[in-house]
C-alpha positions in Angstrom: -10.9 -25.7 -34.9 -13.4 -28.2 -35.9 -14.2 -31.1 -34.0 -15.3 -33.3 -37.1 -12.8 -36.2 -37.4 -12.6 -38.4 -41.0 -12.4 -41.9 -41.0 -9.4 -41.9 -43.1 -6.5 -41.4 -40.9 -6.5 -41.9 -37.1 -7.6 -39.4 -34.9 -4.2 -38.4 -33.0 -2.9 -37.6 -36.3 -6.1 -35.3 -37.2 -5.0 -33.5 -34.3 -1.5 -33.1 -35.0 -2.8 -31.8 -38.2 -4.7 -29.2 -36.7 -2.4 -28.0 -34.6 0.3 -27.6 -37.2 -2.7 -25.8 -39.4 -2.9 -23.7 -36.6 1.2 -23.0 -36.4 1.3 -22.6 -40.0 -2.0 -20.2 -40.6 -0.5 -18.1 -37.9 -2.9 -18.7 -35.1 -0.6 -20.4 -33.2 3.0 -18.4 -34.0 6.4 -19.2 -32.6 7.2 -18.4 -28.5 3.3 -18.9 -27.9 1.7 -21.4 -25.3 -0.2 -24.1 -27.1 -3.2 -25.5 -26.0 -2.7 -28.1 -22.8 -3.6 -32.0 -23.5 -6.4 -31.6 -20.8 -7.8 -28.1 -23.0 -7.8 -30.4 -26.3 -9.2 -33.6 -24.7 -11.4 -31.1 -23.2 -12.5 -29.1 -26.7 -12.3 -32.7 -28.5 -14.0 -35.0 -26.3 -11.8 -38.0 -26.7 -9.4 -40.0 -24.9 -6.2 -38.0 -23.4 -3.8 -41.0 -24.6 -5.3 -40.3 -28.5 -4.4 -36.2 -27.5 -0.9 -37.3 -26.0 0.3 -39.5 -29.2 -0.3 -36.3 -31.7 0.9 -33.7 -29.3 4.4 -36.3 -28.5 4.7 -36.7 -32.2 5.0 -32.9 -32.7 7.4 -32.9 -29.0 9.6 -35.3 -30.7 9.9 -33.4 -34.2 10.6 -30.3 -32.5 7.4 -28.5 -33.4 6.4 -27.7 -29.7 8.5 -27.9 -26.6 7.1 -28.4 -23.5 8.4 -26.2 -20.0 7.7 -28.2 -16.8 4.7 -26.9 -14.7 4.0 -24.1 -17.5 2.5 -25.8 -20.5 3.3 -27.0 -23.9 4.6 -23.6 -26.5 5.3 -23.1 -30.4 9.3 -23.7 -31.0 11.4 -21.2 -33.1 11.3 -22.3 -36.6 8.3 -24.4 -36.2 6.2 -23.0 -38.8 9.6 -23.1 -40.9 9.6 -26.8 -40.7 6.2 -27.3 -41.1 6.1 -25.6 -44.3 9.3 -27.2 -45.4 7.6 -30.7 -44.7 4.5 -29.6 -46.3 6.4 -28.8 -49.5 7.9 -31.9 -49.7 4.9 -33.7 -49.2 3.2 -31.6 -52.4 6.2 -32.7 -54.4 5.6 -36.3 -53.0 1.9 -36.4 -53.3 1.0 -34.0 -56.3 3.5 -33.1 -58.8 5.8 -36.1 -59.2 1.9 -37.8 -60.4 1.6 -35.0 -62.3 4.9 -34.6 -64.3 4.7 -38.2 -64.9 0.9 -38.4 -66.6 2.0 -34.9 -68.5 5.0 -37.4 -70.1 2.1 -39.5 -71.2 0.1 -36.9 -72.6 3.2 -35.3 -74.6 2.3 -31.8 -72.4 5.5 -29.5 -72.3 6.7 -27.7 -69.3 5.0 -24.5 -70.6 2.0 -26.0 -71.3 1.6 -27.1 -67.5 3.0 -24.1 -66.2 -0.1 -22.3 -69.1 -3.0 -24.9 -67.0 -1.5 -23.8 -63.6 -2.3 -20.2 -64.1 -5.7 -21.1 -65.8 -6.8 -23.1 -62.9 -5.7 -20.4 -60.3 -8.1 -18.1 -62.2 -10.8 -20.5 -62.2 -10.9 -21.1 -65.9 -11.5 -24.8 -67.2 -9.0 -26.4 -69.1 
């Protein structure tokens, strides 16, 4: 995990973020105890009530569960959810911007699909 926080989004959500790269990069998988909110104010250095908004937010979307006097754990089909979210965020945030400017630029579905495979490989368009 790092501990090096942008300035673009607030910090409780960094977290959050980090913990669900964890879930979904498989160092956190499903059944397993999550770190505690005293662990991460702990590893973070910062306030416990910035700690307790991200870990909540994940609590309320069913990401982690928490088991009174035991600790906080990774929920069945968390990393399922996660990914499904993620998807929908690339749609949001990447490809609907992209179909669009292709429209502008006359590029055919093929053609995008040909500058996909380039850039996987590295090559320069």
């Amino acid at each position: 995990m790092s501990t090096q926080f942008r300035s673009d989004k607030p910090i409780f959500v960094q977290v959050r973020e980090q913990i669900e790269d964890q879930i979904v990069n498989n160092q956190l998988k499903e059944g397993e105890q999550a770190p505690s909110t005293n662990q991460l104010v702990q590893f973070y250095k910062i306030n416990h009530a910035t700690i307790s908004k991200g870990v909540t937010q994940l609590v309320d979307e069913g990401i982690l569960y928490k088991k009174r006097g035991v600790g906080m754990f990774v929920a069945e089909g968390a990393k399922q959810k996660l990914v499904q979210k993620r998807k929908q965020a690339f749609m949001n945030d990447y490809v609907i911007g992209l179909v669009q400017e292709a429209e502008k630029l006359l590029i055919t579905e093929d053609e995008i699909i040909d500058l996909i495979k380039k850039a996987r490989k590295g090559d320069k368009a």
